[in-house]
N, C-alpha and C positions, 0 to 999 in steps of 0.2 A: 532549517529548511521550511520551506513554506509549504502548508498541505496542499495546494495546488500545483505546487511546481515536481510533488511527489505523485499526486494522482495524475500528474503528465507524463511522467516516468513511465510509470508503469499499462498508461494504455498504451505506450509504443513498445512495450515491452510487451502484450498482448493479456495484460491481465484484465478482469473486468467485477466491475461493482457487484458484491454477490447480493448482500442487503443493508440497511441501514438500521444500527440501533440508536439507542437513546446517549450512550457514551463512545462508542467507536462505529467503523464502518468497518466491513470483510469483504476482504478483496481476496478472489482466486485469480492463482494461474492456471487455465483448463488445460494445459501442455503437461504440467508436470501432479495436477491435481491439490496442490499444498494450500492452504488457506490462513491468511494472517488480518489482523486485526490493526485497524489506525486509527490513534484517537482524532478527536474531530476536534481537535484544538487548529485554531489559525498555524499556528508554531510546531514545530516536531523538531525537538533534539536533533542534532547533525548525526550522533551515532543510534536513535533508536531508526531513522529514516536509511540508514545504511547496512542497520541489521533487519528490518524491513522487504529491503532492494533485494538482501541478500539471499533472505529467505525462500524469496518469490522466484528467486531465477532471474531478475530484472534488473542486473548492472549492466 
């Protein structure tokens, strides 16, 4: 999955940009509080993007 097409996910899914590092980016959901980490690769694995989604509350 493409990391764009995953940070599109999940803003419809109401999640938002917490900050940016040097190797991934953290993304909260402020609904359920959780915080998960994406690498900032163009490319994201089908299932690390859906354990991700999962995480988040964002399927």
């Amino acid at each position: 999955m493409k990391r764009k097409e995953l940070e599109k996910k999940l803003r419809r899914a109401g999640c938002y940009l917490k900050r940016e590092g040097s190797s991934h980016s953290l993304w909260i959901n402020p609904q359920t509080g959780f915080t998960e980490a994406i690498p900032r690769h163009t490319e994201i694995k089908e299932f690390l993007a859906q354990k991700i989604l999962r995480n988040l509350n964002a399927q």
